[in-house]
C-alpha positions as a Markdown table, in Angstrom:
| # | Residue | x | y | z |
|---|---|---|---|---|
| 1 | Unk | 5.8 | -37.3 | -42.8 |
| 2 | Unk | 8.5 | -35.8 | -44.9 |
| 3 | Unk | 8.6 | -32.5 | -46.1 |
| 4 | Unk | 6.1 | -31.3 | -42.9 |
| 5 | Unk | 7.2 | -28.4 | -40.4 |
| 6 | Unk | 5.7 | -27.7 | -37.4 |
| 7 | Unk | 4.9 | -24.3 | -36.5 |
| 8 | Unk | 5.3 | -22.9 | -32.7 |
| 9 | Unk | 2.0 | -21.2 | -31.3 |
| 10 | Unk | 1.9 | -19.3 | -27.6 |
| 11 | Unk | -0.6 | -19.8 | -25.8 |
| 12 | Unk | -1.4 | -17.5 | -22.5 |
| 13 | Unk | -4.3 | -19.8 | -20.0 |
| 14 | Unk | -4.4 | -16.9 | -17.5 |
| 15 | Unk | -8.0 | -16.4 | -16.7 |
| 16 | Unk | -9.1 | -18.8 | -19.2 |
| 17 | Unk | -11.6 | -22.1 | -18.9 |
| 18 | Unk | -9.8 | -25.5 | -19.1 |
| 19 | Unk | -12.3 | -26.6 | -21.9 |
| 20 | Unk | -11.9 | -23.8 | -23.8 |
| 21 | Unk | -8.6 | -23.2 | -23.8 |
| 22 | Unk | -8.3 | -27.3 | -24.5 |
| 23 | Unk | -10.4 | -26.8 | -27.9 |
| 24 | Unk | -8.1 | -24.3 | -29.1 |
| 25 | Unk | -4.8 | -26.3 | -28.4 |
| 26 | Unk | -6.4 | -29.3 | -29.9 |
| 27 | Unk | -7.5 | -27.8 | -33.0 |
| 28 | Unk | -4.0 | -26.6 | -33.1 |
| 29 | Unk | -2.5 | -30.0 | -32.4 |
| 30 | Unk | -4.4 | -31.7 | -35.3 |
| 31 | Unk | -3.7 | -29.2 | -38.1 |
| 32 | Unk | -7.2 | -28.0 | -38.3 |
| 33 | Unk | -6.3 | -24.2 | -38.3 |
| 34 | Unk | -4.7 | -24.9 | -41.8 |
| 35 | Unk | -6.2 | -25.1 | -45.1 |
| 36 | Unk | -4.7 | -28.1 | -46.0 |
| 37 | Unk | -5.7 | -30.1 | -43.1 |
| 38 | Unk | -6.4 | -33.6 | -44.2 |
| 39 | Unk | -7.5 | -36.4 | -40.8 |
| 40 | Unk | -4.7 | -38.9 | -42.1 |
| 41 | Unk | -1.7 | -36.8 | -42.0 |
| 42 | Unk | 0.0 | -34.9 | -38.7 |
| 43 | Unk | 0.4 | -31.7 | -40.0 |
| 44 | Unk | -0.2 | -30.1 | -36.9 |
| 45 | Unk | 2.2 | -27.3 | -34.8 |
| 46 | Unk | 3.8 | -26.9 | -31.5 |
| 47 | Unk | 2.0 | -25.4 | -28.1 |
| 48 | Unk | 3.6 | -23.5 | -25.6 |
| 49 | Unk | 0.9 | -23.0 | -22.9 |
| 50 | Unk | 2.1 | -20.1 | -20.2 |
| 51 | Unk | 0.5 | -19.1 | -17.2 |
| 52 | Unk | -0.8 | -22.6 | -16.8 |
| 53 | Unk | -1.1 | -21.6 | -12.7 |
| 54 | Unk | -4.2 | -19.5 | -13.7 |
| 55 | Unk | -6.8 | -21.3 | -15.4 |
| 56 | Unk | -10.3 | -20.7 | -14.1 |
| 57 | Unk | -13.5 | -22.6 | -13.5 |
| 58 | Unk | -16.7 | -21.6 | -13.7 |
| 59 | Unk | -19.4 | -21.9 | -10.8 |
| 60 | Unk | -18.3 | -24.6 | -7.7 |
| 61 | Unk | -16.3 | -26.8 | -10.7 |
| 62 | Unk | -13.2 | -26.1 | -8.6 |
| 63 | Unk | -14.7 | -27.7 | -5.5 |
| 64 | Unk | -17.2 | -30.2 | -6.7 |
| 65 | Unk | -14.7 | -31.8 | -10.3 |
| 66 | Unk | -13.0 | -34.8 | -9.9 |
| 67 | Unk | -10.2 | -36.4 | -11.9 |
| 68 | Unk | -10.1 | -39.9 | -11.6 |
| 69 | Unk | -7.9 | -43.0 | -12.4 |
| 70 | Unk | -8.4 | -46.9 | -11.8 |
| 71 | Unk | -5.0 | -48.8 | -11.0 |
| 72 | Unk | -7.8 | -51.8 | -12.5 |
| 73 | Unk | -7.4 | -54.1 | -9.4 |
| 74 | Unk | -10.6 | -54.1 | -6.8 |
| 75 | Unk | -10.1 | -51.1 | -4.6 |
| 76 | Unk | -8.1 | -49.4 | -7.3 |
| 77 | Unk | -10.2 | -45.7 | -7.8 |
| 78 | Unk | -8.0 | -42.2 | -6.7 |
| 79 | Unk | -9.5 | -39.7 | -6.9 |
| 80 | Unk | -8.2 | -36.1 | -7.3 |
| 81 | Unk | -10.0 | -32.9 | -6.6 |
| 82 | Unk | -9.5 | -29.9 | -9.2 |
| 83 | Unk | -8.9 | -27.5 | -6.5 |
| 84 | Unk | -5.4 | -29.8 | -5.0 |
| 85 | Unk | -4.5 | -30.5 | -8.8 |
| 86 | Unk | -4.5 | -27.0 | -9.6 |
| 87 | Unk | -1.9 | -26.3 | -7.1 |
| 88 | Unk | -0.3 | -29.1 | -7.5 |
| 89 | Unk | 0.0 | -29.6 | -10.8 |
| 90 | Unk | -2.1 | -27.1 | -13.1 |
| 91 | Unk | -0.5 | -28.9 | -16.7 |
| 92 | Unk | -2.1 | -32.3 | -16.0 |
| 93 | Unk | -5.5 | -30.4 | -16.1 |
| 94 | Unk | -5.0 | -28.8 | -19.7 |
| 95 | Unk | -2.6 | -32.5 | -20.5 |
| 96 | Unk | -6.1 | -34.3 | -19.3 |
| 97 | Unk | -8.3 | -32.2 | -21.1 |
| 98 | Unk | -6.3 | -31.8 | -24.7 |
| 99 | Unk | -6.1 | -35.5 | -24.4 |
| 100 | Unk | -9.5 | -36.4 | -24.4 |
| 101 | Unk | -10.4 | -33.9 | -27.6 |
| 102 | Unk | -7.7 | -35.1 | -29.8 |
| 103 | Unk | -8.8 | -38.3 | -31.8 |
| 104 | Unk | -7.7 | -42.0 | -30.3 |
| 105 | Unk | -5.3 | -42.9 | -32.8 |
| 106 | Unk | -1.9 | -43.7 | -34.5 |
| 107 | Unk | -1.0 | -40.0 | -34.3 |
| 108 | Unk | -2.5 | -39.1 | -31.0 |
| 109 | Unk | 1.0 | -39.6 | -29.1 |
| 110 | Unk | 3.0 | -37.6 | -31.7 |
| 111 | Unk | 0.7 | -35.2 | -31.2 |
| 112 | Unk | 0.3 | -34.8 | -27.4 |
| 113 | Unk | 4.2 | -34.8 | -27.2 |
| 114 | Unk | 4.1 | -31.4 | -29.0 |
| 115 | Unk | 1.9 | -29.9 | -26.4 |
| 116 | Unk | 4.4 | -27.5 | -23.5 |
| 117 | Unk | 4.6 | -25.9 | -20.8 |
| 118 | Unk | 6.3 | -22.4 | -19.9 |
């Protein structure tokens, strides 16, 4: 959309909750934070998540969640625990979670591509 600029926010994860921290980049992502938010438009800004290495879960979540993805052919399912992601690669858990809360459409992509790492 013309005439639309897209503020940077900083975001710091250390010793934050995936989900949470996932609601406030998404809400970010969409342009909800503004007063002139409107659904059909991607007035949204730009997140820099740091410290990404950090998150936290609560209770046995990092021993007991699963991330999961079907190649679709029989015998397809890996599974990934949260605990080897997390050293792995700790931005696919906030990528996964911000995914899922932003809304499945036309501007979903545009909007996921603003979302960084420090």
């Amino acid at each position: 959309m013309a005439g639309v600029t897209h503020n940077t926010y900083e975001l710091d994860a250390a010793g934050k909750r995936p989900g949470r921290l996932a609601t406030e980049i998404a809400k970010i992502l969409m342009g909800k934070h503004k007063a002139t938010f409107r659904s059909h438009v991607d007035e949204g800004a730009k997140v820099c998540v740091a410290n990404v290495d950090k998150l936290v879960f609560s209770g046995k979540k990092i021993v007991q969640k699963e991330y999961k993805h079907h190649s679709m052919h029989p015998g397809g399912l890996k599974r990934t625990p949260a605990k080897k992601l997390l050293t792995e690669n700790p931005k696919e858990i906030v990528r996964h979670a911000v995914a899922r809360m932003v809304p499945k459409n036309k501007l979903r992509t545009n909007r996921l591509k603003r979302l960084t790492f420090k």
